[in-house]
N, CA, C and O atoms as CSV, one atom per row, in Angstrom:
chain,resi,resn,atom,element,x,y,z
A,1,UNK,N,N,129.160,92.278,138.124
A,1,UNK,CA,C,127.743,92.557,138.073
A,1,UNK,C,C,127.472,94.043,137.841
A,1,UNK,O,O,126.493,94.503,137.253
A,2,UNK,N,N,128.225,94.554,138.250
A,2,UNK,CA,C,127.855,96.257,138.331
A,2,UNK,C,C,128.463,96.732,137.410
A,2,UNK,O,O,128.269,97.947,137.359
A,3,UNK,N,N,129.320,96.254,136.403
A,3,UNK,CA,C,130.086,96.958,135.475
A,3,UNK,C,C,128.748,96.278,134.000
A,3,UNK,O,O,128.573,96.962,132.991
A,4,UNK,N,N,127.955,94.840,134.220
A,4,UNK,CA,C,127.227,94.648,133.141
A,4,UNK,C,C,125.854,95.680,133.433
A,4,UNK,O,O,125.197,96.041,132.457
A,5,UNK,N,N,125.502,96.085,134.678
A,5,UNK,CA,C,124.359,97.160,134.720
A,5,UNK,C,C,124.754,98.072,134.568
A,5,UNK,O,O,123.854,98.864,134.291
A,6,UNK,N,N,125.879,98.602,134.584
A,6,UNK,CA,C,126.418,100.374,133.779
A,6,UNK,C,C,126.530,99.840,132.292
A,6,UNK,O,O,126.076,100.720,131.560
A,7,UNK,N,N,126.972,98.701,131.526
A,7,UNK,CA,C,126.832,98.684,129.861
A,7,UNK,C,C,125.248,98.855,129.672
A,7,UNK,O,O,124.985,99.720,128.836
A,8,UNK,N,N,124.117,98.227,130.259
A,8,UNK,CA,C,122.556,98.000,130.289
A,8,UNK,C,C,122.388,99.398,130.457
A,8,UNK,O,O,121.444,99.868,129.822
A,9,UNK,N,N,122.928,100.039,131.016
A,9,UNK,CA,C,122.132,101.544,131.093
A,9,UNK,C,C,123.279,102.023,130.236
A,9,UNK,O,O,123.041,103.221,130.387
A,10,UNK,N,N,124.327,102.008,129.461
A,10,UNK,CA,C,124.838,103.151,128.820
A,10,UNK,C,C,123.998,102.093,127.722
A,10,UNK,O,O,123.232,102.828,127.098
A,11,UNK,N,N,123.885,101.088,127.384
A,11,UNK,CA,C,123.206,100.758,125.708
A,11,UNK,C,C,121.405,100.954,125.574
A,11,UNK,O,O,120.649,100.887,124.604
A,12,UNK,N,N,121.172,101.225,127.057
A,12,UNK,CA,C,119.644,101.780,126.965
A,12,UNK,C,C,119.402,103.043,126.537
A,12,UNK,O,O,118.278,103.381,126.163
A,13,UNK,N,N,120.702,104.070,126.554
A,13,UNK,CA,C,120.459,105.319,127.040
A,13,UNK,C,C,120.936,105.736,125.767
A,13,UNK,O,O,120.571,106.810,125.290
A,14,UNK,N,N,121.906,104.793,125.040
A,14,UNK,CA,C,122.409,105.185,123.471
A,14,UNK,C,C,121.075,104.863,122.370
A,14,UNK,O,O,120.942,105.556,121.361
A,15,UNK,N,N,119.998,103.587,122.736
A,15,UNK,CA,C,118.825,103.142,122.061
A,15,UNK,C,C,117.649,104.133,122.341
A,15,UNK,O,O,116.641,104.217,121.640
A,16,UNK,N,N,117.891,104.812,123.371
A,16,UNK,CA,C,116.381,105.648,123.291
A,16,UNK,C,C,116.143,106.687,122.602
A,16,UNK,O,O,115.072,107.276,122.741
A,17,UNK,N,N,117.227,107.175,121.602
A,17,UNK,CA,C,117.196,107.991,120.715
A,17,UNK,C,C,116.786,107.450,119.201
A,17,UNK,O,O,116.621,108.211,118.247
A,18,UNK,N,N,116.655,106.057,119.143
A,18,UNK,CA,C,116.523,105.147,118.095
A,18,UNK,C,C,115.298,104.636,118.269
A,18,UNK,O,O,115.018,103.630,118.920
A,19,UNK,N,N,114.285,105.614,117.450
A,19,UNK,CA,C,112.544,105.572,117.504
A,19,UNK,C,C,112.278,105.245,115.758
A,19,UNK,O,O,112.693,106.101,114.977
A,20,UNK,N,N,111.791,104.370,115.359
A,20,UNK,CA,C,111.221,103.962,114.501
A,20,UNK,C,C,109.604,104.274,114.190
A,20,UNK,O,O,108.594,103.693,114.589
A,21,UNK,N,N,109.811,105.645,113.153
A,21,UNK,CA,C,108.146,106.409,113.515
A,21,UNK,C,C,107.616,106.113,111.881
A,21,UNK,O,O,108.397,106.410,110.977
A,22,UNK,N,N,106.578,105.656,111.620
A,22,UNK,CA,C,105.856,106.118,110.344
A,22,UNK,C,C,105.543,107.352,110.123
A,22,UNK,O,O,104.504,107.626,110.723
A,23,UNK,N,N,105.965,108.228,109.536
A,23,UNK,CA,C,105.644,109.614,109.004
A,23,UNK,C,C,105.108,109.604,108.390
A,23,UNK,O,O,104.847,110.764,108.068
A,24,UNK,N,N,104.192,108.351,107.367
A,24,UNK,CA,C,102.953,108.538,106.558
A,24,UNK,C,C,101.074,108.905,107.231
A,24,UNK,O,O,100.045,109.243,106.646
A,25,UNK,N,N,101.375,108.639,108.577
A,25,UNK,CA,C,100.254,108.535,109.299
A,25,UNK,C,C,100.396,108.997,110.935
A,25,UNK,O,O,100.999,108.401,111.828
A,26,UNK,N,N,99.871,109.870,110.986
A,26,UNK,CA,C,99.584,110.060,112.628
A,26,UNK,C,C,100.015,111.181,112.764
A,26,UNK,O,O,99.494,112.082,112.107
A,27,UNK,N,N,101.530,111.581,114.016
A,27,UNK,CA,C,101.301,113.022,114.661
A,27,UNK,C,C,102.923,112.594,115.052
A,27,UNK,O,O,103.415,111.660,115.685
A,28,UNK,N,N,103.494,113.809,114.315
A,28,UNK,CA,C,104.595,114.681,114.481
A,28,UNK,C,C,104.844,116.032,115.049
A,28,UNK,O,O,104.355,117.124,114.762
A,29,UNK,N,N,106.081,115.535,116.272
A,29,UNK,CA,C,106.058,116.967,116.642
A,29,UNK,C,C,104.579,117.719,117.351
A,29,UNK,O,O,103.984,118.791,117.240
A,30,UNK,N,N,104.475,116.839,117.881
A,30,UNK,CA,C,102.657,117.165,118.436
A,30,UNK,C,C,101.941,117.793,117.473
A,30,UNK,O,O,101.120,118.553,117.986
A,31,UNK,N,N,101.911,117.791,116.263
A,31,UNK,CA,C,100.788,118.085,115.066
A,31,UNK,C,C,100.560,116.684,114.141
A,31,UNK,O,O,101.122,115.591,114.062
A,32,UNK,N,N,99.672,117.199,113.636
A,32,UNK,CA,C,98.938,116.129,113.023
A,32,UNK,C,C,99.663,115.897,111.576
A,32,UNK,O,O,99.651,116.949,110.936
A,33,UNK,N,N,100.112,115.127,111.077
A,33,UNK,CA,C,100.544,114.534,109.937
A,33,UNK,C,C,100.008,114.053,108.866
A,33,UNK,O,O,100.095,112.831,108.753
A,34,UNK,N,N,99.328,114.782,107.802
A,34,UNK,CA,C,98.836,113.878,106.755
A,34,UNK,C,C,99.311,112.979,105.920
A,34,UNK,O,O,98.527,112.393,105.174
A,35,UNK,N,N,100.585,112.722,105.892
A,35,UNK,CA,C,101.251,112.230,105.073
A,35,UNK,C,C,101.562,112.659,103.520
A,35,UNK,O,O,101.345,113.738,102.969
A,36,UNK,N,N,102.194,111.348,102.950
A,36,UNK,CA,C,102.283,111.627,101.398
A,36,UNK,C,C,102.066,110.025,100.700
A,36,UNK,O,O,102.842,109.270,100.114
A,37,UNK,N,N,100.896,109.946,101.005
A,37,UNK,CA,C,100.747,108.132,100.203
A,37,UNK,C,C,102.300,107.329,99.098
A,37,UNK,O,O,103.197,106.489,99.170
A,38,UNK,N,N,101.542,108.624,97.938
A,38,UNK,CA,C,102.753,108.181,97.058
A,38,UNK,C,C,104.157,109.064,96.944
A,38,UNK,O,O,104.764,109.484,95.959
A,39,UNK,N,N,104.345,109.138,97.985
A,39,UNK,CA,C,105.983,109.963,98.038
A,39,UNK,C,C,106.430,110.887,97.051
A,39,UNK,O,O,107.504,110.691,96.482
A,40,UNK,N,N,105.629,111.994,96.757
A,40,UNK,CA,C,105.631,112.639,95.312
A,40,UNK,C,C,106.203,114.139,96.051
A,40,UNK,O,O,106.718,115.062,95.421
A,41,UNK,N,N,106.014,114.112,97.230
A,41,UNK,CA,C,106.511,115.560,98.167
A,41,UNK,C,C,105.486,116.282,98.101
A,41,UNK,O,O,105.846,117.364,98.566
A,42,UNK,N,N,104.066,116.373,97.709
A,42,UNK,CA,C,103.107,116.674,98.511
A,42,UNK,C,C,101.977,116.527,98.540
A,42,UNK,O,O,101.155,116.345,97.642
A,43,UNK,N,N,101.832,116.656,100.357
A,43,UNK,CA,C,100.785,116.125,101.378
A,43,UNK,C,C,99.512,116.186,100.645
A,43,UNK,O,O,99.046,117.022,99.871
A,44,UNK,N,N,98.936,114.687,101.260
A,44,UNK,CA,C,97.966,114.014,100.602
A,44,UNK,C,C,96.739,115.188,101.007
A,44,UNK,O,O,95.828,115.298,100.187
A,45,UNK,N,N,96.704,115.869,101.970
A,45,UNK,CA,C,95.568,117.014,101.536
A,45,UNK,C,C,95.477,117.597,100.936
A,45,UNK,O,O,94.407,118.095,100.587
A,46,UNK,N,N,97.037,117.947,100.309
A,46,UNK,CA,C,97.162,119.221,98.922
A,46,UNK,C,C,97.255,118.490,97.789
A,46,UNK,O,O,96.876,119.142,96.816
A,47,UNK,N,N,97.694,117.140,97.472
A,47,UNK,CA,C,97.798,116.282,95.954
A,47,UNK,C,C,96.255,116.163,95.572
A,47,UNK,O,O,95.224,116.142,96.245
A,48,UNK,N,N,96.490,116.103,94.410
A,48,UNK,CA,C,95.129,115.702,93.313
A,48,UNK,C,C,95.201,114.187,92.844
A,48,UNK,O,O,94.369,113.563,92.185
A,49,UNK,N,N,96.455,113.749,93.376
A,49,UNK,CA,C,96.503,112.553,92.507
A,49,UNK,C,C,97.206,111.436,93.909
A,49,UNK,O,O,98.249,110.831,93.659
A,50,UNK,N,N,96.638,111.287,95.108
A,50,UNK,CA,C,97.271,111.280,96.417
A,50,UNK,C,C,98.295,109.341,96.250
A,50,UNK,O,O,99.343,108.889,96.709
A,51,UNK,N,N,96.944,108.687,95.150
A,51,UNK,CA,C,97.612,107.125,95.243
A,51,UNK,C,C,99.024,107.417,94.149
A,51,UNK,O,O,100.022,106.712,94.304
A,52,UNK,N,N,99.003,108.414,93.145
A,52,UNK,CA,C,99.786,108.200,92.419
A,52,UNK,C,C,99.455,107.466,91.598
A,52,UNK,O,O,100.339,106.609,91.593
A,53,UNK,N,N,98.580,107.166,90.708
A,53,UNK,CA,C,98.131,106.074,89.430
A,53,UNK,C,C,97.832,106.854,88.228
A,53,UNK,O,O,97.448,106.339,87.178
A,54,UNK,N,N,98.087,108.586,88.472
A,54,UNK,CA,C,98.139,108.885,87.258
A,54,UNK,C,C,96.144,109.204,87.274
A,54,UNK,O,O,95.949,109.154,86.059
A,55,UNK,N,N,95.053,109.410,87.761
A,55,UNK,CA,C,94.176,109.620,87.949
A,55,UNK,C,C,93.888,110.010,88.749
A,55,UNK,O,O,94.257,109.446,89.778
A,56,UNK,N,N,93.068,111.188,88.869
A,56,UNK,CA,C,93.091,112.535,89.660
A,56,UNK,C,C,91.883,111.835,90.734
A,56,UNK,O,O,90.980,111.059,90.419
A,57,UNK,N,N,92.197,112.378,92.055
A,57,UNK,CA,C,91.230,112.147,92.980
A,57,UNK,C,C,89.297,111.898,92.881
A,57,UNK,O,O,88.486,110.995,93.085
A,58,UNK,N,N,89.306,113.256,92.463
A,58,UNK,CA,C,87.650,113.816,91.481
A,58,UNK,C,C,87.456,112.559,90.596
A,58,UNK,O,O,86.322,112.095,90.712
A,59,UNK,N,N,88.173,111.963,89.839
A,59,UNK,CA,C,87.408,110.857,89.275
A,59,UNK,C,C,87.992,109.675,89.641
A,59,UNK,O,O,87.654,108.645,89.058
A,60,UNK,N,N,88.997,109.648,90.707
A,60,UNK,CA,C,89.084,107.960,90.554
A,60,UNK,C,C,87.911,107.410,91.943
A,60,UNK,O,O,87.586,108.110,92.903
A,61,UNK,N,N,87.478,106.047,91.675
A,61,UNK,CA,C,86.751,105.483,92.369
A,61,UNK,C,C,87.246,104.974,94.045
A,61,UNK,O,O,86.516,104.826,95.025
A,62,UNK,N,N,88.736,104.783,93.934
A,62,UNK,CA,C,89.915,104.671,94.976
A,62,UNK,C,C,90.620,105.129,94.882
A,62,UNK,O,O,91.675,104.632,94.488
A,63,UNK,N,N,90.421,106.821,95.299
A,63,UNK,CA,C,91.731,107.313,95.538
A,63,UNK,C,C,92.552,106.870,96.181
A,63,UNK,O,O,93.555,107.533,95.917
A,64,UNK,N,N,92.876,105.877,97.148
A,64,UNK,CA,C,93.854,105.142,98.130
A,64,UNK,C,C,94.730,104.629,97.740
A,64,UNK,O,O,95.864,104.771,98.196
A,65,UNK,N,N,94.171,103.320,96.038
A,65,UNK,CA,C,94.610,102.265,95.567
A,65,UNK,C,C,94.971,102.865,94.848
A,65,UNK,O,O,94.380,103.859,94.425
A,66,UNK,N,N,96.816,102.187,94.204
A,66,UNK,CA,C,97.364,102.257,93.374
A,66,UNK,C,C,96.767,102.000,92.122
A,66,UNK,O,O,96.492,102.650,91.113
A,67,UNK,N,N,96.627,100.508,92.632
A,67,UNK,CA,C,96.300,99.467,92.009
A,67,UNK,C,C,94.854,99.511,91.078
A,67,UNK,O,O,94.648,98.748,90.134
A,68,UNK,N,N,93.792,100.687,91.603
A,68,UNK,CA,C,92.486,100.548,91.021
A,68,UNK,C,C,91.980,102.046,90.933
A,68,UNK,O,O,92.111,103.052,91.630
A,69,UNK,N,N,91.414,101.761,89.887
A,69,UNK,CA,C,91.272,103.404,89.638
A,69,UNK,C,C,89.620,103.644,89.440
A,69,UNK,O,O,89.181,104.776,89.235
């Protein structure tokens, strides 16, 4: 019994370093994260073109959507 609650705490203690975070949205590192929609390397506050469709923010109707411009 006591040798399966020392594996439970050494495989808890090896998993708590194993965090599954979205870095497209929210807060890293206690700052705020804007992301990068279309993975182009840069942040959707500084891109002109944030969905990636090839149509610049200023005129597309959804900047969000790939899919619609």
């Amino acid at each position: 019994m006591k040798s399966l609650i020392v594996l439970m705490v050494v495989a808890g203690s090896l998993l708590a370093g194993c965090v599954v975070e979205d870095s497209r949205y929210g807060y890293r590192d206690g700052q705020r994260y804007s992301g990068d929609r279309d993975r182009d390397g840069v942040q959707n506050r500084a891109d002109r073109d944030r969905d990636g469709d090839g149509v610049r923010n200023s005129q597309d109707r959804r900047p969000d959507d790939p899919r619609r411009y």
